[in-house]
N, C-alpha and C positions, 0 to 999 in steps of 0.2 A: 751184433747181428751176424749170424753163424748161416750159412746156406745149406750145411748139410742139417742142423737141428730142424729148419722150417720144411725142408724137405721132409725128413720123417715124422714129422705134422702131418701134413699130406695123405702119408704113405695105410693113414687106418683108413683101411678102405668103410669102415660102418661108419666113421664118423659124419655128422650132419652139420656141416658148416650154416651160420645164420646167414651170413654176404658170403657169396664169391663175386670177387671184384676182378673186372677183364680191364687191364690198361694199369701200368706203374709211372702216368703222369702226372701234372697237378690233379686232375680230377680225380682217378685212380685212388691217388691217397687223399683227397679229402673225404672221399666215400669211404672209405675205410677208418679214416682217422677219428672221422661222426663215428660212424657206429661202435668201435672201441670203444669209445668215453659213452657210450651205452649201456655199455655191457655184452655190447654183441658179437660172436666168434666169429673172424675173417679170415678169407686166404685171398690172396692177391696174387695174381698172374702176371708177367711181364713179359711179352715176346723179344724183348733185346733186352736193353739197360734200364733204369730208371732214369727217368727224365731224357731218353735217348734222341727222342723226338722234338714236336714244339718247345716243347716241358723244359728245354734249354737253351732255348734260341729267342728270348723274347728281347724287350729294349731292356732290361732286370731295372724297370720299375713297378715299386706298389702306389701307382695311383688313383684316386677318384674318377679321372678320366676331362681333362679340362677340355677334350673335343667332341667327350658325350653331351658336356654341360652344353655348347655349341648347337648341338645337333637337336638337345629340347629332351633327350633322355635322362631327364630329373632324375626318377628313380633308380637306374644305375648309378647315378654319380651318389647317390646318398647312401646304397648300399656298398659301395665301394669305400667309400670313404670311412666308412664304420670298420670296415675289414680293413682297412688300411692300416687302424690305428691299432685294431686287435692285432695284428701281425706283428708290428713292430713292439708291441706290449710284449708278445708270447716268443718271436725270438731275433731279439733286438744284437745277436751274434750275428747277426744274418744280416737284416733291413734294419735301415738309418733313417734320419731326416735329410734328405738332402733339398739344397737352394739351388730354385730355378730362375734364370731373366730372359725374360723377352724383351729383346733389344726393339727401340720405337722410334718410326722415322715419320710419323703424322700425328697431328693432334685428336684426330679421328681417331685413329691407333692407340693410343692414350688411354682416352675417354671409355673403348669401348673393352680394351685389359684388365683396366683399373675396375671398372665395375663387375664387368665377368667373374675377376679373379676376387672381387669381395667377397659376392652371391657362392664365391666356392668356397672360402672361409666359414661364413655363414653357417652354409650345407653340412660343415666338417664339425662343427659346437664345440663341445670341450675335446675331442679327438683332434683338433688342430693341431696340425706342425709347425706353424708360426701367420702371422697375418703375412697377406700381401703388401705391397708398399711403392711407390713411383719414387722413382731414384734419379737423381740427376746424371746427364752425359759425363761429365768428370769421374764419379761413381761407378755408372756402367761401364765405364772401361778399363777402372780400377778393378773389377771385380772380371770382366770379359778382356783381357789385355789384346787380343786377336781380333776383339770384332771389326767390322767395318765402320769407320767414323763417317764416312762420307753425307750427311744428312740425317746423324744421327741426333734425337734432343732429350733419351734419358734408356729408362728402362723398366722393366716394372719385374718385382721380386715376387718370387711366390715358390710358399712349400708342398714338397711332395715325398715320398718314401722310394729308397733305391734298397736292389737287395743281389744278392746270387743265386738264381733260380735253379739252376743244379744243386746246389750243394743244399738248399732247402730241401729240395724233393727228397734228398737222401736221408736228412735229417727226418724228415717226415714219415720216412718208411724205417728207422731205426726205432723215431715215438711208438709207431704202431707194433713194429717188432715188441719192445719192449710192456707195450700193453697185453702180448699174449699172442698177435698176430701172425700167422705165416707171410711171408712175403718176400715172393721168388721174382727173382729175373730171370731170361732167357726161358721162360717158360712159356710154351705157345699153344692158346686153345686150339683144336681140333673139331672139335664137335660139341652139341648141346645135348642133353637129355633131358626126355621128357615121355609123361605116363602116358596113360590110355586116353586121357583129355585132352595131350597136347600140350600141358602147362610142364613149363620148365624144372627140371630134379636133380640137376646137377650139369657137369662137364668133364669130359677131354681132356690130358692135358699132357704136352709130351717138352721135356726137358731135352731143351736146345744142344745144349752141352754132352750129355751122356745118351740121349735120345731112348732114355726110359718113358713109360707111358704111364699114368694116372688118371686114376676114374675119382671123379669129386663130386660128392651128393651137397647140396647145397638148397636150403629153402627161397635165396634170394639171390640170383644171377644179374648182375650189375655190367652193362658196357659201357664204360668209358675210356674208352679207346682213341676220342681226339676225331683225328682228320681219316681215321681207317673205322668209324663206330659202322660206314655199310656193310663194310666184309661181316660181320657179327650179324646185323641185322639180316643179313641173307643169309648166311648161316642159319639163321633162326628162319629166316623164308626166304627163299630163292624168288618168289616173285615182289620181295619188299621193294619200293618204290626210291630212289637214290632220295636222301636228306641233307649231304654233306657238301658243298661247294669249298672245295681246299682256296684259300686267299692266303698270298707268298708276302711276306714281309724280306728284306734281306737289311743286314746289317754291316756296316766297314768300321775294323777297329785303327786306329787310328795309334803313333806317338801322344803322349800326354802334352806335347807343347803346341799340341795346334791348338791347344785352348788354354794350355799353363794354370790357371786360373783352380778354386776349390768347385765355384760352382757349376751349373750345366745351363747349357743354350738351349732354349726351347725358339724354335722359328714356327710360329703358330698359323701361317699359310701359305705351303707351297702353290709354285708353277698349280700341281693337280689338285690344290683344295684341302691337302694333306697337313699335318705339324711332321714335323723334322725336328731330332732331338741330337743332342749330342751331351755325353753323359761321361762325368768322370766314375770309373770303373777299373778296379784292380790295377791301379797306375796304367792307366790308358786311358782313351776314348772310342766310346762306341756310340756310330753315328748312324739315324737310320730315322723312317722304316719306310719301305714303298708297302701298296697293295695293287697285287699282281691276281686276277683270277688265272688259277689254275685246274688242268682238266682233270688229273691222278693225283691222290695223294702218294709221296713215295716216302719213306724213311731216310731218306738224304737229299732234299732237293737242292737244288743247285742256283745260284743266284744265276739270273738272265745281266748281260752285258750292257740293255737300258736300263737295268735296274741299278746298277753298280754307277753308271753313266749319270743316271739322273741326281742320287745323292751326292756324288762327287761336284756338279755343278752346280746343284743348291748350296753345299758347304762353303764350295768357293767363292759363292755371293753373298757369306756373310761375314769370312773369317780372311785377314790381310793375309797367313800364313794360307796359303791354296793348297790342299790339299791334291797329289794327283795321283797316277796308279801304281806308279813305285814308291809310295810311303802306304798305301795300305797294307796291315802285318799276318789281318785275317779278315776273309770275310765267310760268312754264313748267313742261311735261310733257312728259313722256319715256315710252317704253313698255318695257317689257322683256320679251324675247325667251323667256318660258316652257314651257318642257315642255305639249302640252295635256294635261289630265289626265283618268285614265280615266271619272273619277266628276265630274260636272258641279256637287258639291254641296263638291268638294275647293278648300279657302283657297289662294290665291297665296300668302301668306307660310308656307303649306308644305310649295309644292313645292320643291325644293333645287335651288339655284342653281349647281350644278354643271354643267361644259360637256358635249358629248357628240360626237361625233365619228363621222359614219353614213357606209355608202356603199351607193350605189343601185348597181343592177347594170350601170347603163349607167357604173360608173365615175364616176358625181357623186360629190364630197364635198364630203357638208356639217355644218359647223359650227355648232353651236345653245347656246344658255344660255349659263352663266358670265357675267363681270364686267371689271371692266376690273384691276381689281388683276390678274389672271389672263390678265389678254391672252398676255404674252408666251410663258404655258405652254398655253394655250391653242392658238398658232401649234406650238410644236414637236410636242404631238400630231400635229396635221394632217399637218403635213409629212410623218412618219414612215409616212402612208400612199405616200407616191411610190411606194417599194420594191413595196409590192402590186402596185400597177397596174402599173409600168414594167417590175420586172422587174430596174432599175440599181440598184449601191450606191450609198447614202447617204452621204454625208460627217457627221463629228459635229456635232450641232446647239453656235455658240458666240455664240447670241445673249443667253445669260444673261449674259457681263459687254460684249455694247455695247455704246456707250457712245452714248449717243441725242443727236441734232444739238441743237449747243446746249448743251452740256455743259459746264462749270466749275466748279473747285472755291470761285469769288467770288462771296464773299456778298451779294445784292443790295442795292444802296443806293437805286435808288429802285423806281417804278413798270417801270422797264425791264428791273426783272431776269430776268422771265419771259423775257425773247429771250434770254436765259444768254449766250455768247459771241458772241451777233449783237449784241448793244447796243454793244459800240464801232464798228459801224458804222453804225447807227441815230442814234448821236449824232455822229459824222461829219456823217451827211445833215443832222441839225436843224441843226448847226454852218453846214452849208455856205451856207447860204443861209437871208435871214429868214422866208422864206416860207414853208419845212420847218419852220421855227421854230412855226408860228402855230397855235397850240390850234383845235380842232374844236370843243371847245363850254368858255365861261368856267367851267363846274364841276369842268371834269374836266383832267388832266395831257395828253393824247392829241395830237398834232399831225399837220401834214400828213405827217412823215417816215415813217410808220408807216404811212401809206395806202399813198406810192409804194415803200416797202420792199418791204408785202405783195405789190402788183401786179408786181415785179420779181424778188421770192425765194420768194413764199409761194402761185402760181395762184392769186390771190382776181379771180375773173372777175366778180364780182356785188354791190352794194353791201351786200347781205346777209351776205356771205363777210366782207367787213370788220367791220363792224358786229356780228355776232352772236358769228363764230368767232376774228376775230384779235384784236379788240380788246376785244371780250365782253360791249362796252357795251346790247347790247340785252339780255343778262340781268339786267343790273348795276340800269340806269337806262334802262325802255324809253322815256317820253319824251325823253329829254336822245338817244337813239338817232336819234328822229322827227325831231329839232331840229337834229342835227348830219348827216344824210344829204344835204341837197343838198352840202353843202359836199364828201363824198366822194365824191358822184355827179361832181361837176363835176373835181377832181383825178384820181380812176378814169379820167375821159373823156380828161382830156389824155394820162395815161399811156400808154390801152388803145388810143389813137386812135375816137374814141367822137363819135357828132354829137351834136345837142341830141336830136334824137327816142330815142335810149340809154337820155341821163339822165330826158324822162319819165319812160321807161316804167319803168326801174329806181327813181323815187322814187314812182311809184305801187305797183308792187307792194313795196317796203317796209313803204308808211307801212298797207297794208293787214295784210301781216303784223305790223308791228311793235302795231296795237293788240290783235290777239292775246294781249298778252303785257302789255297793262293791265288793271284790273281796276275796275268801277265804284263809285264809292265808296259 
């Protein structure tokens, strides 16, 4: 994936793209990724990174949703779960099966797990990850060594898919690259075009980085854009009516011993009515999610202090090891992309997370809600609008069995397995030379091969790119992030051809982001 070849994609100004896609998030590339396995030309826009946004900040599960099942949204959870298993089918580098327990301290609790979590078996048919199952207390604490025994009498086991939502996304816009696609980051639309009717012919589009400008004719303008799809829609109308209510999830990752253990805690009702997860992830734990309405969407939200406050005291209700604010290593928030709702007095956790698919009369569509389990059905609605607008047949959508770059059926052996079929040449690179060899920070597995990999196969234009999205280390462990940046600042530089004034400015606004993402103790 080369930034400057998709740029001079781009660059013919006669060309008539089928999609232009606005947003390089899950949604983003699943509308692109549909229409690829179409037949259809796309270029894809990204105002910062891919996956810079929500797109990397979720709990990195692919679930059916066992609190939509709760809530009565059947057909979510049945469409989730179909996707669920597609995903882990198409890039099983990425998403696993992983085992959940919900620890049980009433017989009522029991009763009412054990049936839920059948009916979600059931739901899943042959796409199952494993049946559920009631375990006895000896068991559940065999498998939860942390939990609280205090009145505990079992636990009930149930399968779901964990994956790394960054490094998907990326994957996902390399599939699309490699389908023929352009597909830029830091590239930020501008403006819409449109003819004498008002219907939309293109866009705007001016690169972040060199702040060159590009005119793109396009039969099919696509926003999905996430928690910023109003900026677009008023763009396209200035008096369009707000659609998006941003809902703050935050997440705290944790040491791996506050749960030791292979599987993950699901606590299926919070203090607020909420489930609280905690999830084994890249040798750690990431524990979470609150719902916070909030009033702006921004590109770096920031955890609130009861947010941080409230998981921390839930965790501590369930786990002997108490977690408190000097063991947490990162924490991050994410927003998600909400329906607004009519009644201002109406809970996030019940508006339903199902996606929706609008079109403005100038011929925008745009893409709202859903998840990422759902990306890829997500993408083939949209597409299916082409036919409206254009008027052309459609080819049959056959992106439910691609098979997403990166793809093998070998099972990873170390830290590198997430690159699926790029790690042999990743350890090529470290082979080749000692220097590729040489760890970025003594804690951690990471080396420089990985830097010049990304800057060579993966557009990471920005120390942050590296750090946050390829290598995830600033979720993982934001200091050892802080510690290890100049060293990729200065590798990035040789790569990207880069002077010292770059690397400043790239380790100042890191290290300003990255305390972001500390927490005082």
């Amino acid at each position: 994936m080369k930034r400057k070849e998709n740029i001079k994609q781009i660059s013919n100004q006669e060309k008539v793209w089928d999609v232009a896609v606005i947003g390089g998030g899950s949604s983003g590339l699943g509308v692109a990724l549909d229409a690829l396995s179409r037949g259809l030309s796309v270029a894809l826009f990204e105002k910062a990174d891919f996956a810079k946004g929500t797109s990397s900040r979720s709990t990195k599960l692919v679930h059916g949703g066992v609190r939509y099942l709760a809530q009565g949204d059947v057909f979510l959870v049945l469409e989730a779960l179909k996707e669920r298993g597609r995903l882990l089918k198409n890039a099983p580098h990425l998403a696993h099966n992983q085992a959940f327990v919900i620890p049980i301290y009433s017989f009522f609790d029991r009763m009412k797990y054990s049936i839920g979590l059948k009916m979600y078996d059931w739901m899943a048919g042959k796409l199952s990850l494993g049946k559920s199952t009631f375990i006895s207390k000896s068991k559940t604490i065999e498998k939860l060594p942390t939990i609280k025994q205090e009145g505990l009498i079992g636990g009930v086991v149930y399968h779901d898919g964990q994956f790394d939502d960054a490094r998907l996304a990326l994957n996902v816009a390399q599939t699309c690259d490699q389908k023929g696609g352009a597909v830029l980051n830091y590239f930020k639309v501008d403006a819409l075009h449109k003819n004498s009717e008002g219907k939309i012919t293109g866009l705007s589009v001016c690169d972040r980085l060199s702040k060159k400008n590009y005119d793109i004719q396009a039969k099919m303008v696509v926003n999905a854009t996430g928690v910023f799809a109003d900026k677009i829609l008023q763009l396209d109308n200035p008096e369009a009516k707000k659609m998006i209510r941003p809902s703050q999830g935050i997440h705290l990752v944790l040491d791996r011993s506050f749960l030791s253990g292979n599987d993950a805690l699901m606590i299926p009702e919070t203090s607020d009515g909420r489930v609280l997860f905690a999830v084994p992830w890249h040798d750690k734990i990431v524990v979470g999610t609150t719902d916070t309405m909030r009033k702006k969407p921004k590109l770096e939200p920031a955890a609130l202090e009861k947010e941080i406050d409230f998981v921390l005291k839930t965790a501590q209700e369930y786990l002997t090891k108490k977690p408190e604010r000097k063991d947490v290593q990162s924490v991050y928030a994410g927003l998600r992309p909400l329906a607004a709702p009519s009644d201002d007095s109406e809970k996030t956790k019940e508006i339903s997370r199902s996606h929706k698919v609008i079109l403005s009369d100038s011929n925008l569509v745009t893409l709202t809600g859903g998840k990422w389990t759902t990306f890829r059905k997500m993408g083939e609605d949209t597409v299916e609008y082409f036919t409206k607008i254009t008027g052309e047949k459609l080819q049959k959508s056959t992106s439910s069995d691609l098979k997403i770059h990166g793809f093998t059926n070998d099972k990873p052996i170390d830290y590198l397995g997430v690159y699926g079929s790029d790690r042999v040449d990743i350890k090529s690179l470290q082979d080749s030379d000692s220097k590729m060899n040489e760890r970025l920070h003594p804690n951690y597995h990471y080396t420089a091969a990985e830097v010049v990999w990304a800057c060579r196969n993966e557009i990471a234009m920005k120390v942050e790119d590296i750090l946050a999205r390829r290598i995830r280390i600033l979720f993982l462990d934001a200091q050892s992030s802080i510690e290890m940046a100049p060293k990729v600042a200065e590798i990035m530089a040789a790569e990207l051809g880069k002077d010292q004034e770059w690397v400043d400015k790239q380790l100042k606004d890191f290290n300003k982001l990255a305390k972001r993402y500390l927490i005082e103790p």
